[in-house]
C-alpha positions as CSV (number, residue, x, y, z in Angstrom):
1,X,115.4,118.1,116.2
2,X,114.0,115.9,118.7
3,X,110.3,117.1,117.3
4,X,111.2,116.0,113.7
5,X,112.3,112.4,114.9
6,X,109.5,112.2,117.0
7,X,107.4,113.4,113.4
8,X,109.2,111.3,111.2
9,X,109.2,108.3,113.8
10,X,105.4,108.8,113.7
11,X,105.1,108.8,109.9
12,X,106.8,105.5,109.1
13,X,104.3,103.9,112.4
14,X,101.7,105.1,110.1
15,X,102.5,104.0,107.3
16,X,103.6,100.8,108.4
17,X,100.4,100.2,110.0
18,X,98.4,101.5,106.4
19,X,100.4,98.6,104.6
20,X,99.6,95.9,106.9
21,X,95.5,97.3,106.3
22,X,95.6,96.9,103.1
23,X,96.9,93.7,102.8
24,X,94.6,92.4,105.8
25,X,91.8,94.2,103.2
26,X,92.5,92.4,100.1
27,X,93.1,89.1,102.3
28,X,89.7,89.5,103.5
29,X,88.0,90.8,99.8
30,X,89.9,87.4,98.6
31,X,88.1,85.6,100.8
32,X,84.4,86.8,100.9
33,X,84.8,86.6,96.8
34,X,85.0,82.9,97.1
35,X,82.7,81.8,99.5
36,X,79.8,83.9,97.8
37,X,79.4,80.8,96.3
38,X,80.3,77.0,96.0
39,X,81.4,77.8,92.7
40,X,83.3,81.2,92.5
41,X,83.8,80.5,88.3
42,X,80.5,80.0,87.7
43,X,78.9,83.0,90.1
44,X,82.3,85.2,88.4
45,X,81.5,85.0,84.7
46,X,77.7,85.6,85.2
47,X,74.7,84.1,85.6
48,X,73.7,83.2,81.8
49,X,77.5,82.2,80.9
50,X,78.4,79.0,78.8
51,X,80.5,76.4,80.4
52,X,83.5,77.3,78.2
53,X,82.9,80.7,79.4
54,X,83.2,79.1,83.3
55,X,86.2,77.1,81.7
56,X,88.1,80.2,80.3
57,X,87.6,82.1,83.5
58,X,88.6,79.0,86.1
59,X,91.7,78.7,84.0
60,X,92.1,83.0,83.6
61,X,92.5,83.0,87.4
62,X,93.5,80.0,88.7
63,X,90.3,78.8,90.3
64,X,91.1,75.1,90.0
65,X,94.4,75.6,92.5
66,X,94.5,75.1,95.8
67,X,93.5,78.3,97.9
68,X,96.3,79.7,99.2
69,X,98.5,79.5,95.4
70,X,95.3,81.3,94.7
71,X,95.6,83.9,97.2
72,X,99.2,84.2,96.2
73,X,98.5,84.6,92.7
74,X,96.1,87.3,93.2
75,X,98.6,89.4,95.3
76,X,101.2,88.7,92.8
77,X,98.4,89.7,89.6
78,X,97.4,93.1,92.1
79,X,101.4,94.2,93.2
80,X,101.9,93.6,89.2
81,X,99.1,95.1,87.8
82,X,98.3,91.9,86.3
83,X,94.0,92.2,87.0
84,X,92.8,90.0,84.4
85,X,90.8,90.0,81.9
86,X,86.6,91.3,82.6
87,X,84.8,88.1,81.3
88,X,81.9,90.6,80.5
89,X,84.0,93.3,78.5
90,X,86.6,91.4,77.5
91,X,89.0,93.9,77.9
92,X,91.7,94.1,80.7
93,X,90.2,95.1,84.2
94,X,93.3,96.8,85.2
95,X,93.2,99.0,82.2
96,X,89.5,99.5,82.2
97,X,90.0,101.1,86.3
98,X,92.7,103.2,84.8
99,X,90.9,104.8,82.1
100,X,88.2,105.7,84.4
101,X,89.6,106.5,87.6
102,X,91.1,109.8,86.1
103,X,87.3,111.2,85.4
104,X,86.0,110.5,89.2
105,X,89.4,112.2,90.8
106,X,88.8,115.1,88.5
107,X,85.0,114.9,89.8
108,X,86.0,114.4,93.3
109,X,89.0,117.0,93.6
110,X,86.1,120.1,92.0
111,X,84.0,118.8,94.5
112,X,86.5,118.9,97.2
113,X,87.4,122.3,96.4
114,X,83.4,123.7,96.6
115,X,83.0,122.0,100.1
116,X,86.5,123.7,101.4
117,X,85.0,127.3,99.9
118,X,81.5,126.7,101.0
119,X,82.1,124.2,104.2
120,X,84.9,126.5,105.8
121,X,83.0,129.8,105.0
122,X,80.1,128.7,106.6
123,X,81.5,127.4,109.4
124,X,83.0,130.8,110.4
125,X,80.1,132.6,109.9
126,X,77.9,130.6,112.0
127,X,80.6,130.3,114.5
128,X,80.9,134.3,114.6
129,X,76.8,134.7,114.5
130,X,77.0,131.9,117.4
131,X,73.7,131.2,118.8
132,X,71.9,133.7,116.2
133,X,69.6,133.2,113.5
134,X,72.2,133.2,110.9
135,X,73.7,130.0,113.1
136,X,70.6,128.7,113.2
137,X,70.0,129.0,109.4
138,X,73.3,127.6,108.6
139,X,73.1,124.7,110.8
140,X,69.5,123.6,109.1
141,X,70.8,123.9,105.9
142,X,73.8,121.5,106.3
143,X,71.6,118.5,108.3
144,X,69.6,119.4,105.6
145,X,72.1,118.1,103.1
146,X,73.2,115.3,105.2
147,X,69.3,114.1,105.4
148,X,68.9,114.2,101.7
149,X,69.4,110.8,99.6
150,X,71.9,111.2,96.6
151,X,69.6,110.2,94.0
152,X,67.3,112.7,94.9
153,X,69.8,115.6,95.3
154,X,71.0,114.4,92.0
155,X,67.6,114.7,90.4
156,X,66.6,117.9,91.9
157,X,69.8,119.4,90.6
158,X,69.2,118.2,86.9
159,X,65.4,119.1,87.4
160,X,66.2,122.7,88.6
161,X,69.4,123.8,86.6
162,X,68.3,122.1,83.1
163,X,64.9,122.1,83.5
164,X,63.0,124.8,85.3
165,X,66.9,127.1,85.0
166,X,68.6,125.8,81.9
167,X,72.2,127.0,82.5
168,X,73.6,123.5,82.7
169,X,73.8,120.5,80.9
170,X,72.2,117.2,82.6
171,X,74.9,114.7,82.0
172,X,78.3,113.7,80.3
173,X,82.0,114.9,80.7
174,X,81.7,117.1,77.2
175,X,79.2,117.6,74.6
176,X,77.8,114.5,72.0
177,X,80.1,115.6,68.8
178,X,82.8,116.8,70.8
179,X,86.4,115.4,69.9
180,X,88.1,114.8,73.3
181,X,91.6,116.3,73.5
182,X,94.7,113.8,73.3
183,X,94.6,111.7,76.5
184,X,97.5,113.0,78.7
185,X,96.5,113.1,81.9
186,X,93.4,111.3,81.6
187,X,91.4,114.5,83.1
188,X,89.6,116.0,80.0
189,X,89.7,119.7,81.8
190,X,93.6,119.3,82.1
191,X,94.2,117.5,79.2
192,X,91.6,120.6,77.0
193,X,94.3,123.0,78.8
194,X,97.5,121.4,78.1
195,X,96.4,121.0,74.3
196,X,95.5,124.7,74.1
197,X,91.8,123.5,73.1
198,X,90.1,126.5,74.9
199,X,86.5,125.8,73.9
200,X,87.0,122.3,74.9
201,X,88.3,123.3,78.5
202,X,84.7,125.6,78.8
203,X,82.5,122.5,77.6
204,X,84.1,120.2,79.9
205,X,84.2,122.6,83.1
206,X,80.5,123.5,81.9
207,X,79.5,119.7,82.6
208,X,81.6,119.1,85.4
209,X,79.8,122.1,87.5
210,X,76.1,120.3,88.0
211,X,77.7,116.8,89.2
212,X,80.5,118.4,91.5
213,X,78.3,120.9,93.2
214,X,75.4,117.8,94.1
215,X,78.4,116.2,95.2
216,X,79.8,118.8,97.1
217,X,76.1,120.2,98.6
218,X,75.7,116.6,100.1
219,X,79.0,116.7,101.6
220,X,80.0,119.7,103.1
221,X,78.3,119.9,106.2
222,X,80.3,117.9,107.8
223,X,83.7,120.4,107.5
224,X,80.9,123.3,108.3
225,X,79.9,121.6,111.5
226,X,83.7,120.9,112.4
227,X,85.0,123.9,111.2
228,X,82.5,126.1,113.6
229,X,82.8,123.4,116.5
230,X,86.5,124.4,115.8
231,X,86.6,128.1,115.6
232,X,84.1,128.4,118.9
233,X,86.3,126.1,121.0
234,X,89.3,128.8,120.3
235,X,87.4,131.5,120.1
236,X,87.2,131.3,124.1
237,X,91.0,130.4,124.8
238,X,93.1,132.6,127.2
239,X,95.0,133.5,125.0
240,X,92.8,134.7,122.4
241,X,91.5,136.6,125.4
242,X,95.0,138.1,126.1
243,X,95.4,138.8,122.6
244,X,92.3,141.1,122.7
245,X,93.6,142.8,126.4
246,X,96.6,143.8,124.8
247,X,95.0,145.7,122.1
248,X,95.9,143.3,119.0
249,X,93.4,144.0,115.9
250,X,90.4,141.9,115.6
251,X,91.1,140.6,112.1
252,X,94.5,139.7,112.9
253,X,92.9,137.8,116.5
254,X,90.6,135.9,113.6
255,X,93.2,135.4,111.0
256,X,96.5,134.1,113.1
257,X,94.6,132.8,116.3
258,X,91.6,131.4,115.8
259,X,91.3,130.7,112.1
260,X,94.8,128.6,112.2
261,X,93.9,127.0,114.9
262,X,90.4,126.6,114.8
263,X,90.6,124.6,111.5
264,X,93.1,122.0,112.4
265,X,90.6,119.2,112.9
266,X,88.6,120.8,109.6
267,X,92.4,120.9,107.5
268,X,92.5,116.8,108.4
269,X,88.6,115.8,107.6
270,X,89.3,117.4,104.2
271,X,91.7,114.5,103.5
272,X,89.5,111.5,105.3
273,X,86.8,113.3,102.8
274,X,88.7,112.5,99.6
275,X,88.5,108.9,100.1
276,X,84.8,109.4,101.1
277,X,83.1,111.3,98.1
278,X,85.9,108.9,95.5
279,X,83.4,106.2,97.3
280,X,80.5,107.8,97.5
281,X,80.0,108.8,93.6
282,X,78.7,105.4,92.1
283,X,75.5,106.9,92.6
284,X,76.3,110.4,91.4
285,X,78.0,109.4,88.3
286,X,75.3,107.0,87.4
287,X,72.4,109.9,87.5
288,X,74.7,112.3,85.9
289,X,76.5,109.8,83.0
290,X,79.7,110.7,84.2
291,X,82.5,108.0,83.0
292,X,84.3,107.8,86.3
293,X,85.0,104.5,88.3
294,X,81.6,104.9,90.5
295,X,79.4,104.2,86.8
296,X,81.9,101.4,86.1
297,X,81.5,99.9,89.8
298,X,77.6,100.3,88.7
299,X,77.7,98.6,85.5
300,X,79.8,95.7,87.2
301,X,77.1,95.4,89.7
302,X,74.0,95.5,87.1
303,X,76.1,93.2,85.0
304,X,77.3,90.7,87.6
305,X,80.7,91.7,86.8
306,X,82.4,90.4,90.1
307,X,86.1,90.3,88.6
308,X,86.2,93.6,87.8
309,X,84.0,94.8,90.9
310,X,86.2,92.6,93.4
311,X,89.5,95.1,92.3
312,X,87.1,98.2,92.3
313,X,86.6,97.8,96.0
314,X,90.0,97.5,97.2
315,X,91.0,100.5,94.6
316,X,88.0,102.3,96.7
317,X,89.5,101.0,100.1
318,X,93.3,101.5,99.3
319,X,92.4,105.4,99.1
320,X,90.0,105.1,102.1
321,X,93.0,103.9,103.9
322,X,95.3,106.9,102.1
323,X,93.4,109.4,102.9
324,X,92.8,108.4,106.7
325,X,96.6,107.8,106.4
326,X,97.2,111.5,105.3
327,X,94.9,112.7,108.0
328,X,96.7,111.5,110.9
329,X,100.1,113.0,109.3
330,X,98.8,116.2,108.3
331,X,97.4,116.2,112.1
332,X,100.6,115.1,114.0
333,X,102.2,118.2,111.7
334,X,99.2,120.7,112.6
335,X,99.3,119.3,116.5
336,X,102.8,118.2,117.9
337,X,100.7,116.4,121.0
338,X,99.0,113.7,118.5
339,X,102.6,112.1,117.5
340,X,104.1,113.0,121.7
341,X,101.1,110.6,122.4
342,X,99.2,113.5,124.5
343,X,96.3,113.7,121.8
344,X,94.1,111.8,119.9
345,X,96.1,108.2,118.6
């Protein structure tokens, strides 16, 4: 009982501490968006705007207010979902981030699942070949990844798998033509499932493969090199070694001793990762036409579109500041001495 208070005790510091984040975060992102310029309206509805355009958006966000109302106003338009309206698009900002944020999780989460498969596999393998030429191999190939721009992994990928391999199409979440199932989920893989539309589940899985897989290649080195680092700091415990004295099977020594425990570190990376590759796709989805919230952050920047790019960047640092959050519990739950205070705070 004592460890569960000490666990739940732990949790609410967290999450305490995550709240108090964020709203430092949006304080500061309130800030910086005004002192850009002398005049935020003017530099906020775009460089070639009219001056009722300037006039509509002074009086859409309350520009002409002192700046703390202002500030207020903006936390009390964020905690209601009350973004706005996108001077460019015309069309509400917070519903515009909800229609696309859907695409980029269902982007990021087939990503995240290829670097668990292909990050944690490689890591044991080059752990158990320690010091060989497979190790060696393996280790190239991820700093490899890591060393390679996004753009140019992107382009590769299209290059080689629709180009010189055609099994894949370039771009887009489904084929031009295609009717897009109902919108339940927002995820067009899901959404293809839940309306029994078959064919449409195997075009949008079809596109999604390319984009998730550059995505995933760029990023998985970093559980590979954790996830060996991991394994081969177990592998030489005592009592690993005791296990093996008193005659226990090899496969059970790997499965139960140094595979559970090995891969705490690589089990709480996985989470920080989800807020780093929902980040890190602007680039990604750009190259590949994929509707997600990383295109929409890039058309806001091309377009000067700071309204709507000001909310994408605390949406983008909320679920930095999730994920980290989920790291640190999923830790203190894998390792009792983080939340006793004898491990890593």
């Amino acid at each position: 009982m004592i460890g569960r208070k000490e666990l739940i005790l732990f949790i609410l510091k967290r999450i305490i501490f995550s709240f108090f984040v964020i709203i430092g975060t949006i304080i500061i992102i309130f800030f910086i968006s005004h002192i850009l310029s002398k005049n935020p309206a003017a530099l906020w509805a775009g460089p070639k705007a009219k001056p009722s355009t300037i006039a509509y958006v002074i009086k859409e966000y309350g520009l002409n207010k002192p700046i703390y109302i202002q500030l207020l106003n903006f936390f009390e338009g964020f905690f209601t979902g009350n973004f706005g309206i996108d001077p460019v698009t015309h069309q509400p900002i917070a519903s515009e981030i909800f229609y696309y944020f859907p695409n980029t999780i269902e982007l990021v989460i087939t990503a995240l699942i290829f670097i668990i498969i292909i990050g944690i596999g490689l890591g044991y393998i080059s752990a158990v070949h320690f010091n060989s030429k497979v190790d060696d191999l393996i280790r190239l190939l991820y700093t490899t990844a890591w060393a390679t721009p996004t753009f140019l992994a992107s382009i590769l990928a299209i290059l080689i798998f629709t180009s010189y391999i055609p099994i894949l199409p370039s771009g887009g979440m489904y084929s031009p033509g295609l009717t897009p199932p109902p919108r339940i989920t927002g995820i067009f893989v899901i959404d293809s499932l839940l309306s029994g539309n078959l064919a449409d589940f195997i075009n949008g899985l079809d596109h999604l493969i390319l984009p998730a897989l550059t995505l995933a290649f760029l990023n998985f080195g970093i559980v590979t090199r954790i996830s060996r680092s991991g394994i081969l700091n177990v592998k030489w415990m005592p009592y690993v070694k005791n296990a093996r004295a008193k005659g226990v099977d090899e496969k059970r020594i790997n499965r139960y001793h140094i595979l559970r425990n090995g891969l705490i570190e690589s089990n709480t990376v996985i989470a920080v990762m989800f807020g780093w590759l929902v980040t890190g796709t602007v680039v990604v989805e750009e190259i590949f036409s994929w509707p997600g919230i990383g295109k929409f952050a890039y058309n806001a920047i091309t377009s000067d579109d700071y309204p709507a790019l000001i909310y994408v960047v605390i949406v983008f640092t909320i679920l930095v500041i999730i994920a980290n959050l989920i790291a640190d519990i999923m830790y203190a739950v894998l390792d009792p001495r983080i939340r006793l205070g004898r491990g890593i705070k």
